[in-house]
MILOPA-881445 format. One record per residue: residue number from 1; residue in one letter; chain; y, z, x of N, C-alpha, C, O in turn. Coordinates in steps of 0.02 Angstrom, whole numbers, always signed. Each point is the difference from the previous one (the first is absolute). Example, Ala and Ser with C-alpha at 12.3 -4.5 7.8 and 13.67 -1.06 7.14 Angstrom:
# residues 2
[roke 1,'A','A',[-284,+390,+660],[+59,+0,-45],[+60,+0,+45],[-1,+33,+52]]
[roke 2,'S','A',[+54,-69,-70],[+59,+3,+42],[+55,+37,-39],[+55,+8,+25]]
This chain:
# residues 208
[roke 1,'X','A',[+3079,+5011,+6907],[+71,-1,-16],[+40,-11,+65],[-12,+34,+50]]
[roke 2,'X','A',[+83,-103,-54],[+16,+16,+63],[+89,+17,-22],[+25,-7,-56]]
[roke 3,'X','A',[-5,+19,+91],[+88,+16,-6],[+31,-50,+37],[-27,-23,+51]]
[roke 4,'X','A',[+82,+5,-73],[+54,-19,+38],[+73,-4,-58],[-4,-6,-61]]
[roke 5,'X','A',[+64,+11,+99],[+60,-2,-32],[+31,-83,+9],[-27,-48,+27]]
[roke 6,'X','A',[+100,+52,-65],[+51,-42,+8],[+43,+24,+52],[+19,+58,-6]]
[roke 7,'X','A',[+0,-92,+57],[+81,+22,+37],[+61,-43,-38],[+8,-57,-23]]
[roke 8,'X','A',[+21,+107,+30],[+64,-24,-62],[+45,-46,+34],[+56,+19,+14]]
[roke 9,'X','A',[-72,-69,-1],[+51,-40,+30],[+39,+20,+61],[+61,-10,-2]]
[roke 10,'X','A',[-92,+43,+67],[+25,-8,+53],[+24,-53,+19],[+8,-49,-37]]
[roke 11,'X','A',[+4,+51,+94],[+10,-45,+52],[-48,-3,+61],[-22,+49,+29]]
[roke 12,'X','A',[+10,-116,-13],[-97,+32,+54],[+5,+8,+41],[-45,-21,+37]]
[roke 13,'X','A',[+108,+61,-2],[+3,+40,+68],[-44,+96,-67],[-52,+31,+13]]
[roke 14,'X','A',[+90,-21,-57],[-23,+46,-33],[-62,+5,-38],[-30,+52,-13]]
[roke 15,'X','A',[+11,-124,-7],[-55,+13,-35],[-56,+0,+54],[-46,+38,-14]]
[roke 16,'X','A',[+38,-81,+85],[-44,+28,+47],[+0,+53,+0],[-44,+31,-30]]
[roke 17,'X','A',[+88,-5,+58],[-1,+92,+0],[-50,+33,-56],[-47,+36,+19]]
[roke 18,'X','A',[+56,-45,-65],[-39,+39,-65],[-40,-6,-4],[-33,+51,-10]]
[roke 19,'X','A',[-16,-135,+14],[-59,-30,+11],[-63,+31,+51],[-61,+13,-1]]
[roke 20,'X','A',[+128,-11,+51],[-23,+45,+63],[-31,+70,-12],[-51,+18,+29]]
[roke 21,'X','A',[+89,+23,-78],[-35,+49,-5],[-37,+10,-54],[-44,+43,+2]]
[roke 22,'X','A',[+54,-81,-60],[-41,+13,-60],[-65,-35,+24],[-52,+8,-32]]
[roke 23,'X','A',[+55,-49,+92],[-86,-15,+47],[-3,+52,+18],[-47,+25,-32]]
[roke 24,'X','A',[+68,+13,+66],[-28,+63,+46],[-23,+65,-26],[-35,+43,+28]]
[roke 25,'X','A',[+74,-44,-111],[-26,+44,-45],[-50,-16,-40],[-19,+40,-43]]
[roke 26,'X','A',[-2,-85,+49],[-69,-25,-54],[+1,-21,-38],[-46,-2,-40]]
[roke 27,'X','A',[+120,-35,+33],[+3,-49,-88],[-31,-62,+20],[+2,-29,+53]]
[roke 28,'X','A',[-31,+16,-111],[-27,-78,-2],[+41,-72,+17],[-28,-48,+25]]
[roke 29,'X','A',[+107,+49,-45],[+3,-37,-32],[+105,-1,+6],[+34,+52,+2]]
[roke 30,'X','A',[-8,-118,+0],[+52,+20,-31],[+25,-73,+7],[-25,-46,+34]]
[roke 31,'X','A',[+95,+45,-84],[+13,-74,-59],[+80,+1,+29],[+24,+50,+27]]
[roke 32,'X','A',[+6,-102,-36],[+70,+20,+4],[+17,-57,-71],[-40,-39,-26]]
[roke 33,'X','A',[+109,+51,+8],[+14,-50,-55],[+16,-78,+17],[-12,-22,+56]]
[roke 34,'X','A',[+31,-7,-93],[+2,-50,-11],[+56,-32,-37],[-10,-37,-48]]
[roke 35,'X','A',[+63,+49,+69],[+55,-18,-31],[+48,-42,+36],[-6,+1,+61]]
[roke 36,'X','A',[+64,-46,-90],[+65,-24,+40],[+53,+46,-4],[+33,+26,+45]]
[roke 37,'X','A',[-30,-15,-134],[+74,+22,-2],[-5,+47,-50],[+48,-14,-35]]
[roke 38,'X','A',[-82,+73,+2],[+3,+40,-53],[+70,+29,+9],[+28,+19,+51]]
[roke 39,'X','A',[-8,-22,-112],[+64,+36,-44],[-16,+5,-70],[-10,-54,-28]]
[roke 40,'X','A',[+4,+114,-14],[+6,+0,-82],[+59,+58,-14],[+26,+42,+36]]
[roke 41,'X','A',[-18,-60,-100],[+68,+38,-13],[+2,+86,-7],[+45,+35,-22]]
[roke 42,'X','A',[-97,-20,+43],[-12,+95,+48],[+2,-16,+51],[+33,+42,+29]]
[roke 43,'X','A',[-56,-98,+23],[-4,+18,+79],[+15,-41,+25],[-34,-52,+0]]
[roke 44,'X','A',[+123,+62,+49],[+24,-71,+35],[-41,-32,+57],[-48,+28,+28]]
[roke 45,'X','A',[+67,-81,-16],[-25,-56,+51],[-27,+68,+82],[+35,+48,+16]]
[roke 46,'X','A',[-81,-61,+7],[-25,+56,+45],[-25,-41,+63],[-28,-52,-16]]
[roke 47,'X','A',[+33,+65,+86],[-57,-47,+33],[-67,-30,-20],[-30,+26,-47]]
[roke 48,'X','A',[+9,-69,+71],[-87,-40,-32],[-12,-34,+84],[+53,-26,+19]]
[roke 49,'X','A',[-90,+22,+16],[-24,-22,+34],[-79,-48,-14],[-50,+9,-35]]
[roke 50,'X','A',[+65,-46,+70],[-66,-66,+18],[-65,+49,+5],[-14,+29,+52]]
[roke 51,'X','A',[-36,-22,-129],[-65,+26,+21],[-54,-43,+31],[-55,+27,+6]]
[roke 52,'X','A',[+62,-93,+17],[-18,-4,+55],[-11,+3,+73],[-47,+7,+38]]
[roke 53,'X','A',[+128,-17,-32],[+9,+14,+68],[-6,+83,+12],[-10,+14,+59]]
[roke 54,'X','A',[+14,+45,-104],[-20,+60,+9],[-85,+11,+0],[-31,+37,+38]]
[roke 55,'X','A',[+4,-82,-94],[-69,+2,+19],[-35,-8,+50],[-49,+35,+14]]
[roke 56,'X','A',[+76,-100,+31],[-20,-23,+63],[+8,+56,+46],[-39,+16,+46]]
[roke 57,'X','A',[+103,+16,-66],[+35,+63,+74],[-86,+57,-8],[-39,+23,+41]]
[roke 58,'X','A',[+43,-21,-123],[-55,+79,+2],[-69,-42,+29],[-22,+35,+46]]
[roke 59,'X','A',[-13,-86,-52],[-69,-4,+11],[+14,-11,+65],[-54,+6,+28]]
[roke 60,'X','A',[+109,-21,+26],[-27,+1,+70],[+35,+68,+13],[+17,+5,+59]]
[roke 61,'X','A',[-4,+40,-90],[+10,+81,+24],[-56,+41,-37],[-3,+61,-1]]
[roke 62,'X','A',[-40,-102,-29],[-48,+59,-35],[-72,-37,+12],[-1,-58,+21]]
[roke 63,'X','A',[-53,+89,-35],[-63,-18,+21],[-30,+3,-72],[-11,-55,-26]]
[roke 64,'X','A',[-5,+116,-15],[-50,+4,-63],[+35,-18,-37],[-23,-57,+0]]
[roke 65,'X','A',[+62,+54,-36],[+68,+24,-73],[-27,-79,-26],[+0,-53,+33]]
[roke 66,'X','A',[-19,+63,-96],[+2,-40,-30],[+70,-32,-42],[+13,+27,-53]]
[roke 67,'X','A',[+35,-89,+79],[+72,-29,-19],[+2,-46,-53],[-40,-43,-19]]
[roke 68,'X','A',[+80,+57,+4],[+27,-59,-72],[+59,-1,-11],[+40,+37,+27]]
[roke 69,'X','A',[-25,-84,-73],[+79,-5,-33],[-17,+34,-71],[-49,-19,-32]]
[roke 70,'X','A',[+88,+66,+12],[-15,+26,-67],[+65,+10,-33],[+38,+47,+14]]
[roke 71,'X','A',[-21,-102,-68],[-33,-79,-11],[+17,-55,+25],[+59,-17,+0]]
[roke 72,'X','A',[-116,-26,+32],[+38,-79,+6],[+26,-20,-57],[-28,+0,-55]]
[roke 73,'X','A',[+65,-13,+65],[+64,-32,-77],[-28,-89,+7],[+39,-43,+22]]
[roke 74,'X','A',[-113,+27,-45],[-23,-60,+45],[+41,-68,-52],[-13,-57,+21]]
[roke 75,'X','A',[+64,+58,-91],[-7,-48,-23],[+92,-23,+37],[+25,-54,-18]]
[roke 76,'X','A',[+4,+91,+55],[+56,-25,+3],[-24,-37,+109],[+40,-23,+42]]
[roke 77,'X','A',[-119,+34,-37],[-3,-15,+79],[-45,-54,-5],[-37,+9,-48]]
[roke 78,'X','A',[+21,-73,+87],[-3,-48,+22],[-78,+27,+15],[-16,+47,+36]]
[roke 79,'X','A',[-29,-90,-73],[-82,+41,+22],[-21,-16,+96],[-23,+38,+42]]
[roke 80,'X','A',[+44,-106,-38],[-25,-23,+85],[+45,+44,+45],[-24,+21,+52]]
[roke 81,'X','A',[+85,-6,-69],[+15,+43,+37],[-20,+72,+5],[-18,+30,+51]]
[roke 82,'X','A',[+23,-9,-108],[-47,+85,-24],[-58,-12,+56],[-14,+40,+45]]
[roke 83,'X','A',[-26,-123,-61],[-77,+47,+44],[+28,+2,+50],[-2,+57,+21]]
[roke 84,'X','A',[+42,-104,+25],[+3,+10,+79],[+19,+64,+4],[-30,+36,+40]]
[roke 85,'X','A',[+80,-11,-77],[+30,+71,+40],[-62,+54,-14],[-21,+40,+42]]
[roke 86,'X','A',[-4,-47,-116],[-53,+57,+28],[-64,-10,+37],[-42,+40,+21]]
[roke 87,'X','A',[+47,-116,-17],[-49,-25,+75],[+12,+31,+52],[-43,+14,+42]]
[roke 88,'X','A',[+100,-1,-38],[+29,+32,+68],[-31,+79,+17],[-33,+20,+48]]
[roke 89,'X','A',[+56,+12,-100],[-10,+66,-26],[-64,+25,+23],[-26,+42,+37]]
[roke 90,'X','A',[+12,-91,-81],[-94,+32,+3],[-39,-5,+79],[-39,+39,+27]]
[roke 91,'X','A',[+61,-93,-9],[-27,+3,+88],[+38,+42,+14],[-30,+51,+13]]
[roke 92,'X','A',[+88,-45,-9],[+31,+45,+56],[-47,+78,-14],[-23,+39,+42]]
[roke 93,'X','A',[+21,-34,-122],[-26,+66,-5],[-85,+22,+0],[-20,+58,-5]]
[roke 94,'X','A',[-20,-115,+13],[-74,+2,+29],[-7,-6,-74],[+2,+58,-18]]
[roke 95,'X','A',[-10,-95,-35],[-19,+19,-65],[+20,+53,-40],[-38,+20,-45]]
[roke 96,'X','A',[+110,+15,+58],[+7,+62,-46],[+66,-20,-66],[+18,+49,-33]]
[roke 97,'X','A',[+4,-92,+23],[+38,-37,-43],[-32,-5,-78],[-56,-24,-4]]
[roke 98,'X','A',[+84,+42,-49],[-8,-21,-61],[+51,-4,-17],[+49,+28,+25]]
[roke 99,'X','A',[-50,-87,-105],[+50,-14,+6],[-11,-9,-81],[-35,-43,-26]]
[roke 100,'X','A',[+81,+103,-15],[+19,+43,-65],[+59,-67,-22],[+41,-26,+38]]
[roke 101,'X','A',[-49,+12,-97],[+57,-77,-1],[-12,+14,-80],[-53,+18,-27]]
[roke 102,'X','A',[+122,-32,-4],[+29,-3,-71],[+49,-66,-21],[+5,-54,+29]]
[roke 103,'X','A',[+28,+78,-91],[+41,-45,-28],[+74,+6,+46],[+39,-43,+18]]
[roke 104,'X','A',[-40,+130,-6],[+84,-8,+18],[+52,+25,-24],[+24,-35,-45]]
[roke 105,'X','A',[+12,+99,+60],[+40,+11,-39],[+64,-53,-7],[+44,+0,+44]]
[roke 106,'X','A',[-41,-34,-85],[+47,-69,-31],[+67,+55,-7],[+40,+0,+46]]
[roke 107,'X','A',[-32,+29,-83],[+30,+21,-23],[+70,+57,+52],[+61,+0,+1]]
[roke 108,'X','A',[-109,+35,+31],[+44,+38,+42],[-8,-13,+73],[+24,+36,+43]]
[roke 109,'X','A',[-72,-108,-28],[+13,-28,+56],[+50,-48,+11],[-4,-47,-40]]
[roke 110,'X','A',[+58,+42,+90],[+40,-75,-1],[-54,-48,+39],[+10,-61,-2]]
[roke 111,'X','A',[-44,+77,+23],[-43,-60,+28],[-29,-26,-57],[-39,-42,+22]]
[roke 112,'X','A',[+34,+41,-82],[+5,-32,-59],[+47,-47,-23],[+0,-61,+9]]
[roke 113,'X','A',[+53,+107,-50],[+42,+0,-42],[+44,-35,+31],[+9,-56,-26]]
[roke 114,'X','A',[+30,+71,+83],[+61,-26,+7],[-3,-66,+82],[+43,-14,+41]]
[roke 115,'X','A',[-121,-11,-53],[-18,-62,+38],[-31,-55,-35],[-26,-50,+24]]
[roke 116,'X','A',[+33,+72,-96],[-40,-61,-42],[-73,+13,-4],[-31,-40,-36]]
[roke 117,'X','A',[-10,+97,+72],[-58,-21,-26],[-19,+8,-74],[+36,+6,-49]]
[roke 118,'X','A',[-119,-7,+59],[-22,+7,-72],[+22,+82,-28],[+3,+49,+37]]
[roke 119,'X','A',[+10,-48,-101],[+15,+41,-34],[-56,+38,-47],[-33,+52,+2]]
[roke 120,'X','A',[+41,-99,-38],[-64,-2,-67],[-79,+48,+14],[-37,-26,+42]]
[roke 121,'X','A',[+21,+65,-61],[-76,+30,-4],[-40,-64,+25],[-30,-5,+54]]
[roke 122,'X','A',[+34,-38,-97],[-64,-49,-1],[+7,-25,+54],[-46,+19,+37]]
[roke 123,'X','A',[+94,-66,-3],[-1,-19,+30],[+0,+33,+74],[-17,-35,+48]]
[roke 124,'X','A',[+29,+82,-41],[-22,+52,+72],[-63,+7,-10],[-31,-10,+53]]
[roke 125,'X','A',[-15,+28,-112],[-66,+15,+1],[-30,-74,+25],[-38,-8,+48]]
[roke 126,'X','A',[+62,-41,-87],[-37,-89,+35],[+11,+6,+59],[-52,+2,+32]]
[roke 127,'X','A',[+92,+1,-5],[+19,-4,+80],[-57,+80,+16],[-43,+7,+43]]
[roke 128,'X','A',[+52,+13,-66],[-42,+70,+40],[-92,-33,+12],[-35,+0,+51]]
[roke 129,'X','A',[+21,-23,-116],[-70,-19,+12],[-7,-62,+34],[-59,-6,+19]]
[roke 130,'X','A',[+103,-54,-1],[-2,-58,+38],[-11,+39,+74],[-51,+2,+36]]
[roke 131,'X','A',[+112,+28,-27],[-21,+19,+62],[-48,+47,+30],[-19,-2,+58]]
[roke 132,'X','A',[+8,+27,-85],[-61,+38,+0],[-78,-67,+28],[-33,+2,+51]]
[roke 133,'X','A',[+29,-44,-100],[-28,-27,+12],[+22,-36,+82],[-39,+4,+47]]
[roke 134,'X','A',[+90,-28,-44],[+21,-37,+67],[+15,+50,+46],[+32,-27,+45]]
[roke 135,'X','A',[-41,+89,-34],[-19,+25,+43],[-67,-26,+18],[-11,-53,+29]]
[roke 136,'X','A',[-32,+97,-52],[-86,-15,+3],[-17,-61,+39],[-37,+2,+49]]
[roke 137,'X','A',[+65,-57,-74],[+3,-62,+22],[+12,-17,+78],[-35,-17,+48]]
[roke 138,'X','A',[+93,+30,-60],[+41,-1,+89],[-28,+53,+54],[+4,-3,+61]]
[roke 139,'X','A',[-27,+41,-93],[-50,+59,+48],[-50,-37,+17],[-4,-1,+61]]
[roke 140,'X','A',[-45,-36,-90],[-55,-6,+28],[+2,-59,+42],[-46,-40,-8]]
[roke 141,'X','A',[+96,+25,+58],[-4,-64,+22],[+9,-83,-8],[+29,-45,+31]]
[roke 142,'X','A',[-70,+52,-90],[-7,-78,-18],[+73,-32,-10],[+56,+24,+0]]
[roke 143,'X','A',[-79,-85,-8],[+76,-37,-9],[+9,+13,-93],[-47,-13,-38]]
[roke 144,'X','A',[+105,+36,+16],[+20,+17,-72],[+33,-62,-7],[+40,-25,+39]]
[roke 145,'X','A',[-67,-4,-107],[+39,-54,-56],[+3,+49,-61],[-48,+31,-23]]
[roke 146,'X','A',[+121,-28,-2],[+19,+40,-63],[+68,-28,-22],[+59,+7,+15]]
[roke 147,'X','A',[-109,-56,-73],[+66,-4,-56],[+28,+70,-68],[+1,-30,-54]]
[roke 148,'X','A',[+12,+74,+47],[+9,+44,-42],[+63,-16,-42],[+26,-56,+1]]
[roke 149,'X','A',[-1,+106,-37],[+70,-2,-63],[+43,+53,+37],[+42,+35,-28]]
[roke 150,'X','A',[-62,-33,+107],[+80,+27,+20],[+8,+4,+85],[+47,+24,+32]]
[roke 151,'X','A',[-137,-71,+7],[+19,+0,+49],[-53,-70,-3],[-35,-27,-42]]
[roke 152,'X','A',[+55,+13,+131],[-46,-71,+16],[-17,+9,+63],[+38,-1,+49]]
[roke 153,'X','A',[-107,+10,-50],[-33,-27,+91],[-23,-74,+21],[-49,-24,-28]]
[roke 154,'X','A',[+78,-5,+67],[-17,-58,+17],[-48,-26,+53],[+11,-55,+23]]
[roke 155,'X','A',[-70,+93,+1],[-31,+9,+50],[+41,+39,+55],[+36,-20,+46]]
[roke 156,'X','A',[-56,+83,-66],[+6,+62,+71],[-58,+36,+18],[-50,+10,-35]]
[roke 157,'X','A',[+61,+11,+103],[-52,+39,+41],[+33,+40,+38],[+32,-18,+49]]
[roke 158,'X','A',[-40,+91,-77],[+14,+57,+25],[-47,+22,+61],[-61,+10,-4]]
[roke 159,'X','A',[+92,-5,+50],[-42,+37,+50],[+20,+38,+76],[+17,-33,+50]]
[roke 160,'X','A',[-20,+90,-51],[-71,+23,-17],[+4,+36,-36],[+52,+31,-11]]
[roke 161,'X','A',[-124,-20,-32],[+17,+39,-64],[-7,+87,-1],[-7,+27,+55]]
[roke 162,'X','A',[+7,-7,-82],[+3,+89,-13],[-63,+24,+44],[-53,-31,-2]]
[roke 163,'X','A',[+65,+94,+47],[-50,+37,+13],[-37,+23,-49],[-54,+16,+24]]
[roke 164,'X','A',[+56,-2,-99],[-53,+14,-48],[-17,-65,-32],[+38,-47,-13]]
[roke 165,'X','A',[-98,+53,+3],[-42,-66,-54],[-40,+38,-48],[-42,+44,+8]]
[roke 166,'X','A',[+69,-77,-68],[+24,-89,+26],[+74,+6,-62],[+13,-36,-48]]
[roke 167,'X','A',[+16,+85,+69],[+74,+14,-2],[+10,+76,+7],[-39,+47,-4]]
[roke 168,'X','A',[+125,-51,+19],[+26,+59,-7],[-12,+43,-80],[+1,-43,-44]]
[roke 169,'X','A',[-10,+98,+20],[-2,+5,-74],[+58,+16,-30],[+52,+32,+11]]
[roke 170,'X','A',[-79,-66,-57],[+64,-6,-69],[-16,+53,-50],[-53,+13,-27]]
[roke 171,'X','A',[+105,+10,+23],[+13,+61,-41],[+38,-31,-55],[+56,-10,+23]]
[roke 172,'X','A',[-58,-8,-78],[+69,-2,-51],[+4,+57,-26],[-50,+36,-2]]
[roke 173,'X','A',[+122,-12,-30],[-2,+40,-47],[-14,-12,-66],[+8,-59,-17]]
[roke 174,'X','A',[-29,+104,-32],[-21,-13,-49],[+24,+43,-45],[-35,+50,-7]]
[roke 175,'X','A',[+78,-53,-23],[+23,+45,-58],[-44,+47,-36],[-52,-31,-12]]
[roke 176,'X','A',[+49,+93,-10],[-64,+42,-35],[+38,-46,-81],[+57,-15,-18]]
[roke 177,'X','A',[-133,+6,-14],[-6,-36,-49],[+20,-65,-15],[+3,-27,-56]]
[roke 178,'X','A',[+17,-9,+138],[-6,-73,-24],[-67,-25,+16],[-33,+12,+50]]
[roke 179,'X','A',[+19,-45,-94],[-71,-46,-2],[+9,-73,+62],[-51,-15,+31]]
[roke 180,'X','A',[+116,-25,-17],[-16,-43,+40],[+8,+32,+71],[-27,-30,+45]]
[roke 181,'X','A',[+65,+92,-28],[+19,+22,+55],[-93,+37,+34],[-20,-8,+58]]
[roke 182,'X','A',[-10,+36,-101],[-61,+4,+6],[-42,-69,+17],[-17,-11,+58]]
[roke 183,'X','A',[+5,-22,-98],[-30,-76,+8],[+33,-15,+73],[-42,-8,+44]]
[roke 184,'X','A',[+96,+3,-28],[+28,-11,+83],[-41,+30,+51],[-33,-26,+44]]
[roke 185,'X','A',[+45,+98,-63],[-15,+58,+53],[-93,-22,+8],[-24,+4,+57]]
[roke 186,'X','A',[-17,-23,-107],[-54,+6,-10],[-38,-57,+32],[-60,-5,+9]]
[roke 187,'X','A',[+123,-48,+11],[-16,-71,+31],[+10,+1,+88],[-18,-48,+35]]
[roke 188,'X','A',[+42,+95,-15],[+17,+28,+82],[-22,+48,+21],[-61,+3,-6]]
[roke 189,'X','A',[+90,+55,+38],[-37,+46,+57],[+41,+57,-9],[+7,+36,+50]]
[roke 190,'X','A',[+18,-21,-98],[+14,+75,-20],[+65,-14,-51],[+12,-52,-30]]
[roke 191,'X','A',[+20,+103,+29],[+59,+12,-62],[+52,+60,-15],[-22,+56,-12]]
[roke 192,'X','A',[+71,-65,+13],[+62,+53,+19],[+15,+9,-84],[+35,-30,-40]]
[roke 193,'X','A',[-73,+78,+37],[+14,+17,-90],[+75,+36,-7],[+27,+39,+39]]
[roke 194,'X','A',[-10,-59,-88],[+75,+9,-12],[+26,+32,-76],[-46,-21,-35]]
[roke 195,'X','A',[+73,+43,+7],[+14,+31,-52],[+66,-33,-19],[+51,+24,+26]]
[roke 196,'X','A',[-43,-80,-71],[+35,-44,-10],[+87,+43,-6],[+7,+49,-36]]
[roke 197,'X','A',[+39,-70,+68],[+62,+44,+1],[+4,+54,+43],[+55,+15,+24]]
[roke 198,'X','A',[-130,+36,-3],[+34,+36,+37],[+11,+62,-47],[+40,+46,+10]]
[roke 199,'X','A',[-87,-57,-67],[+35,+61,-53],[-27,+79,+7],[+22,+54,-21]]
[roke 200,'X','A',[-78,-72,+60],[-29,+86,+11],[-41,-34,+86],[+5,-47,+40]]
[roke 201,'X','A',[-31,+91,-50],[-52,+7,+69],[-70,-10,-24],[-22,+31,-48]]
[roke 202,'X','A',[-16,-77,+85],[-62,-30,-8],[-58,+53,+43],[-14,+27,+53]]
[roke 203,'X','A',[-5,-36,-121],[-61,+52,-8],[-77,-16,+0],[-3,-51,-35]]
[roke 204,'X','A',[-44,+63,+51],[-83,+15,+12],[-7,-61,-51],[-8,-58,+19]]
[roke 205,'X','A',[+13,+80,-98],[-20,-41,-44],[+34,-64,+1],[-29,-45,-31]]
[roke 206,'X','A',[+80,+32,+57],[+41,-67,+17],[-36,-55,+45],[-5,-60,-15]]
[roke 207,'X','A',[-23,+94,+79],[-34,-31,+15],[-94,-6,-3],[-38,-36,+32]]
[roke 208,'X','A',[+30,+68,-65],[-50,-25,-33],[-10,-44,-54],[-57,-14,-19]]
């Protein structure tokens, strides 16, 4: 069993700090969010900072801690760009990067809603599994050709690629009792089980 938390949206003069010591106390592990702009009609507009550029700050101030974005919101982000930055990540941090990636809160994110992206379930989940795939791709070097139904590679070569091989791991979330969110999780390298809404707290038998 290993531990690690969320930091609630510092700022990464603060979230080093915490990183700093939740290493020195023996946590495994720690995520920051992944947001532009959350506001819903209980909780006004609040700071959100770049979980990359905070990720980058914690893996060259920390040594073990296993980092992530928890969640990449991956259908409103650009897959060739996603790998470079967590290309970045993962060297800077010797291989300690995973990388936990969903649909997105659409709804109470403005990095959605009020920039035109995709909206729709379906269509965040298509974009979720394209890129997924075009990660994988752009990690391993080779030159990528990808015609898809929402992106296009025209011969690229990423390099250099991730300190882990033969990728960083992909975590999707997977809703308890969806059948394709399983089929996802079951096609990659782990899975951020989720309790659709948020309606109770996920339990032993949930993830089993």
């Amino acid at each position: 069993m290993r531990f690690a938390f969320v930091l609630p949206g510092y700022d990464p003069h603060t979230s080093v700090a915490m990183a700093r010591e939740a290493e020195a106390a023996g946590w495994d592990g720690v995520f920051v969010p992944d947001a532009l702009a959350i506001a819903t009609p209980q909780v006004p507009p609040f700071p959100q900072f770049n979980a990359w550029v905070t990720l980058a700050a914690v893996a060259a101030a920390t040594e073990r801690l296993v980092i992530g974005p928890l969640v990449c919101a991956v259908p409103r982000r650009r897959p060739w760009e996603l790998a470079r930055e967590a290309t970045g990540v993962d060297l800077l941090s010797g291989g300690r990067l995973v990388l936990p990636m969903g649909l997105g809160a659409a709804e109470d994110d403005a990095g959605f809603r009020a920039v035109g992206e995709p909206m729709t379930r379906r269509e965040r989940s298509e974009r979720l599994d394209e890129a997924m795939g075009l990660l994988d791709a752009l990690w391993s070097g080779d030159e990528v050709h990808h015609a898809g139904a929402h992106w296009r590679v025209e011969g690229m070569t990423q390099l250099p690629t991730p300190h882990q091989r033969p990728r960083v791991p992909l975590w999707p979330v997977a809703g308890v009792g969806s059948a394709r969110g399983a089929r996802r999780a079951a096609r990659w390298d782990g899975v951020v089980p989720q309790v659709p809404g948020g309606s109770r707290p996920l339990t032993p038998d949930d993830v089993r």
